[in-house]
C-alpha positions in Angstrom: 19.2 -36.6 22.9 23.0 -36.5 23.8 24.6 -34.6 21.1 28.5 -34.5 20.7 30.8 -31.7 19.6 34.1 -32.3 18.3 36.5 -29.6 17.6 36.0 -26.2 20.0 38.3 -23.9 18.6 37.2 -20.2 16.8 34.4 -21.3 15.4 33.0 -24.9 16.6 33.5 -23.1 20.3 31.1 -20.6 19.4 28.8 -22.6 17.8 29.1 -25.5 20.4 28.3 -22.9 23.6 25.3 -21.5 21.2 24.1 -25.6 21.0 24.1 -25.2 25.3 21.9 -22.1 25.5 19.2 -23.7 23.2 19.4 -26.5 26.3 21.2 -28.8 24.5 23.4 -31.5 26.5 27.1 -31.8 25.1 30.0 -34.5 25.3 32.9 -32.4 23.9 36.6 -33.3 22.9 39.2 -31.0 21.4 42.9 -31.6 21.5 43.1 -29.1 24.1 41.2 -29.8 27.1 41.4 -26.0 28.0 39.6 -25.1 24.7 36.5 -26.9 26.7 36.7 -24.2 29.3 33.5 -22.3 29.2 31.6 -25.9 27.7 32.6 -27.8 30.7 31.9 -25.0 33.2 28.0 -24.5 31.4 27.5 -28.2 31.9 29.1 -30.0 28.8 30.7 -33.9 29.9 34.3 -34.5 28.7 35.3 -37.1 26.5 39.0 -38.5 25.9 38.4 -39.6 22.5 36.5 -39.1 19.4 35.2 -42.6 20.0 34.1 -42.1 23.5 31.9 -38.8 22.0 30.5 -41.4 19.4 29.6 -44.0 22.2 28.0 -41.2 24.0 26.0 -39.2 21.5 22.8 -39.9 18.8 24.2 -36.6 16.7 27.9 -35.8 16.2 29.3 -32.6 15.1 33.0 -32.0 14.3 34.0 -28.5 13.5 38.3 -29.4 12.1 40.5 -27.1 10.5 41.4 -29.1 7.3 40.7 -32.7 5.9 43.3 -34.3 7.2 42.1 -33.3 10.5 38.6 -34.8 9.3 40.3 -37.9 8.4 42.2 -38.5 11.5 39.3 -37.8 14.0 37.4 -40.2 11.7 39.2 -43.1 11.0 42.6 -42.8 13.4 43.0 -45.0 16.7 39.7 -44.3 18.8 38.6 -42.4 16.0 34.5 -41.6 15.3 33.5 -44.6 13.0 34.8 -47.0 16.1 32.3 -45.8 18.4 29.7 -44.6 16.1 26.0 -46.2 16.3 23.8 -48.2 13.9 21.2 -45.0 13.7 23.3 -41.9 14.6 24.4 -39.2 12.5 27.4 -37.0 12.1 27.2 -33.4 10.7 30.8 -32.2 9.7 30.8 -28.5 9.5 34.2 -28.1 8.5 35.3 -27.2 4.9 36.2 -30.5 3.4 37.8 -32.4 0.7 34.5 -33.6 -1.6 36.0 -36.7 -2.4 37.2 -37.2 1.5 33.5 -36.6 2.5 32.5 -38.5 -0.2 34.8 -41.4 0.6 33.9 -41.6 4.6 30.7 -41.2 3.8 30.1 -44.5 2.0 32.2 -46.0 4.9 29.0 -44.4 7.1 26.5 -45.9 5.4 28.1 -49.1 5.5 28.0 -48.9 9.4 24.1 -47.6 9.4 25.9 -43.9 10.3 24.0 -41.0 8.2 26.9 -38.5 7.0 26.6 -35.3 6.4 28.9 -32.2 5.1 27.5 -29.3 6.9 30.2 -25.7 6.1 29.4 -22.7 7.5 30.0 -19.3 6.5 29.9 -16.6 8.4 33.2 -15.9 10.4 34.1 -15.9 13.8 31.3 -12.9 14.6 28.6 -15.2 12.5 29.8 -18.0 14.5 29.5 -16.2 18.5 26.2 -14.3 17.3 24.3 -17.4 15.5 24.4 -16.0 12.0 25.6 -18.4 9.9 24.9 -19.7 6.4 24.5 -23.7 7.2 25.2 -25.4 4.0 23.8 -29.2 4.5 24.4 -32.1 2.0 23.4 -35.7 2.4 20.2 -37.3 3.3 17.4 -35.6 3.3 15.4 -37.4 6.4 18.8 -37.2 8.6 18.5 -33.4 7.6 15.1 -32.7 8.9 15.0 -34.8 11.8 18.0 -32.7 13.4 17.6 -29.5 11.7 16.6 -28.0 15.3 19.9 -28.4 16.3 21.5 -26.4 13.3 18.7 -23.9 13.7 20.5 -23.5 17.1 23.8 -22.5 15.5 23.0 -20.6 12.6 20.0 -18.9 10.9 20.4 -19.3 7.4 20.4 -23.4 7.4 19.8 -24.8 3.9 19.9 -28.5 2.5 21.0 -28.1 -1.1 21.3 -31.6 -2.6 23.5 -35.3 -1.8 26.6 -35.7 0.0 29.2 -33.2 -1.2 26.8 -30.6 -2.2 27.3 -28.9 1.2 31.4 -28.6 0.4 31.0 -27.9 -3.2 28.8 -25.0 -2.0 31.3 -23.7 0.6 34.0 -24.1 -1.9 32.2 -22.2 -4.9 31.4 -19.2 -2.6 35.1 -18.9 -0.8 37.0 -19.4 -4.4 34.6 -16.6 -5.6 35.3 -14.5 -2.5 39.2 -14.4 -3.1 38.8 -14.1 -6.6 36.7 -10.9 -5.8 39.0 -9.8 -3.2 42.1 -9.9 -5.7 40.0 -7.8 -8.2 39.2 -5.2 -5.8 42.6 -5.0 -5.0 43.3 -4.0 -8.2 41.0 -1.3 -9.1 40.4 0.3 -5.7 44.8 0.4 -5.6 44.4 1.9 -9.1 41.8 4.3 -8.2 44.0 5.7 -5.1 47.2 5.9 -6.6 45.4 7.8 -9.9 44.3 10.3 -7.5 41.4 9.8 -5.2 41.1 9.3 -1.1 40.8 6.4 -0.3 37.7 6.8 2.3 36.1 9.2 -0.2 36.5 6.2 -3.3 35.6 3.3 -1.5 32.1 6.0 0.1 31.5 6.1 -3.5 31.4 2.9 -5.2 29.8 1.3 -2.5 27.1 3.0 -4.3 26.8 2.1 -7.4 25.0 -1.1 -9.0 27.3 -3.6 -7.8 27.9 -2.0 -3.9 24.1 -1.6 -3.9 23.4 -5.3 -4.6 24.6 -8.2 -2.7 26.6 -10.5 -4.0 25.9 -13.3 -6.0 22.4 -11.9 -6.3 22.4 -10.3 -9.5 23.7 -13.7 -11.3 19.7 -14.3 -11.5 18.9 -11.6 -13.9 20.4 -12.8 -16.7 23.3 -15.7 -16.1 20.9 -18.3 -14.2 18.3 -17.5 -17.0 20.4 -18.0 -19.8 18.9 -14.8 -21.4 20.9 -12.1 -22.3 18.4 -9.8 -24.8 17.4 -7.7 -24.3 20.2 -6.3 -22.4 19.6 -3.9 -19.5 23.3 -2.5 -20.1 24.7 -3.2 -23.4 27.7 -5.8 -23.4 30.1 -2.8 -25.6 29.6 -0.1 -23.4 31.2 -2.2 -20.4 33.7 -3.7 -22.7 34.6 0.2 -23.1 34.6 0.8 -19.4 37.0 -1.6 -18.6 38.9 -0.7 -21.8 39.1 2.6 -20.3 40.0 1.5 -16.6 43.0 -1.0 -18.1 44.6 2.5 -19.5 44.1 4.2 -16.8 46.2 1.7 -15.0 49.1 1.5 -17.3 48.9 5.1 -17.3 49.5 5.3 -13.4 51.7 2.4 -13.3 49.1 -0.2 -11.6 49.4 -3.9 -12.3 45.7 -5.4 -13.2 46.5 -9.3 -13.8 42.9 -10.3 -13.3 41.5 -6.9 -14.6 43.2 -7.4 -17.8 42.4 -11.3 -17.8 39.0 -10.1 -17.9 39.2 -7.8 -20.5 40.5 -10.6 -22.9 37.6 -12.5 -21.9 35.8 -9.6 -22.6 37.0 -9.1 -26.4 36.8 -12.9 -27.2 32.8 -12.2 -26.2 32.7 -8.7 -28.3 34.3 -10.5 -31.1 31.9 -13.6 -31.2 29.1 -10.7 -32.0 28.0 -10.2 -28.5 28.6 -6.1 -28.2 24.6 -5.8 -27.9 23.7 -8.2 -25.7 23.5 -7.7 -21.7 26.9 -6.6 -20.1 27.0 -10.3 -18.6 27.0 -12.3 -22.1 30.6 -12.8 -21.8 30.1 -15.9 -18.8 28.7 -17.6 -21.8 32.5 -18.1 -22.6 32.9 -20.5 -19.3 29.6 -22.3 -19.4 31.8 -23.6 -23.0 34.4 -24.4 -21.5 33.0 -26.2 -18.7 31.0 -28.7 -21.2 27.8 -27.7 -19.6 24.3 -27.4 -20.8 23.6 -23.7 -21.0 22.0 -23.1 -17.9 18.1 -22.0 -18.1 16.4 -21.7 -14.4 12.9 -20.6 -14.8 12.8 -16.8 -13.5 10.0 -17.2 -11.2 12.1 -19.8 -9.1 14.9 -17.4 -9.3 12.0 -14.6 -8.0 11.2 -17.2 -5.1 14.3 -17.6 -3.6 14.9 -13.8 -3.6 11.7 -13.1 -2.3 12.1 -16.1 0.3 15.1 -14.2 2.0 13.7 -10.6 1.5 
């Protein structure tokens, strides 16, 4: 199987030269010949174009910095779909534009070309070590058939639905992770400049419930059920907490936009009736606003999928 590689900067490099020590044989382009260094030099063939990787390879992966990039190595002169085969299949690992995906995938299917949107996550270290999230939407039989090869660039490779569940995915957990990252901000500038070391704050609350857990993990216990009684921490007493930590702040003189967004969020909950339910009952508020069913996934398939990655 000849296997093309489009794109070889921070990440697709990595990834690519990770494709050759699992034996695979690459065509590579990038706009940068000299990006192709190492690839060309452990075997990989060059190709001019975009098109001329499509002629050459069954499996195409393009690894672009934004969708217009996508777009251009798609659809632009000598671009992918003009040299792409009835039968092949092209894995975009880039984070991408849902509707663009969306949109050149139906152009793909037209053609007898199996799309898929394929994001990583993981970084530039995930990227040169193999550790990568793999986040694969589209079909399903395309999927399997060339898992191997995203086995060979990352070790936590999942296929979570059609196409655009892959970038929907990547976009969720990045718009979460800035969102966090503003909120930590916050407190953790609060917490110095109220009196603490830094080293010695952040040694701290790295141990508590929430630096002990990863994540998104603890969203199973009561948000993905839809079960919030009986509570494990009561919904008032956190409401107090972050009551207390708002003061704090104006007390020291430390903005909290988002903490204090929260906080409102938090009273419109303790105000519906809420103070004795779980500490989490406020997300209620914003499965209401998004007119969606209240979500209700059966805990032992919550149990599974913790259980399945230990």
């Amino acid at each position: 199987m000849q296997v093309g590689f489009i794109g070889l900067g921070t990440m697709g490099g990595s990834m690519a030269a990770n494709l050759q020590k699992a034996g695979v044989a690459l065509v590579v382009h990038d706009l940068h010949r000299q990006a192709a260094g190492r690839h060309l030099a452990a075997g990989a063939t060059w190709a001019d174009t975009p098109r001329a990787v499509a002629e050459a390879a069954d499996v195409v992966f393009t690894s672009l910095p934004a969708p217009p990039d996508v777009e251009a190595v798609a659809t632009g002169a000598d671009g992918l779909l003009g040299g792409m085969r009835t039968g092949s299949a092209w894995f975009d690992l880039s984070t991408n534009s849902v509707a663009l995906v969306r949109a050149l995938h139906a152009r793909c299917a037209a053609a007898g070309v199996a799309l898929l949107d394929a994001p990583v996550s993981g970084g530039p270290h995930g990227a040169a070590s193999g550790r990568l999230a793999i986040w694969v939407g589209g079909d399903r039989a395309a999927f399997d058939r060339h898992k191997h090869l995203l086995d060979a660039m990352g070790d936590r490779v999942r296929h979570i639905g059609p196409i655009g569940a892959g970038s929907i995915a990547k976009l969720t957990h990045n718009a979460a992770g800035a969102a966090i990252n503003v909120v930590l901000a916050e407190v953790f500038t609060m917490g110095v400049k109220a009196g603490v070391e830094p080293l010695a704050l952040w040694d701290a609350i790295r141990q508590g419930a929430t630096g002990r857990n990863r994540t998104f993990d603890r969203m199973g216990d009561h948000f993905l059920q839809g079960s919030y009684d009986p509570p494990d921490f009561a919904f008032r007493l956190i409401h107090k907490d972050v009551s207390l930590a708002a003061a704090l702040a104006r007390e020291v003189g430390v903005p909290m936009r988002m903490v204090n967004l929260a906080l409102a969020e938090m009273t419109e909950a303790l105000n519906r009736g809420w103070g004795g339910r779980d500490s989490r009952v406020s997300m209620k508020l914003q499965e209401e606003r998004a007119g969606i069913p209240p979500l209700a996934v059966p805990p032992a398939e919550i149990k599974a999928v913790l259980e399945r990655d230990g």
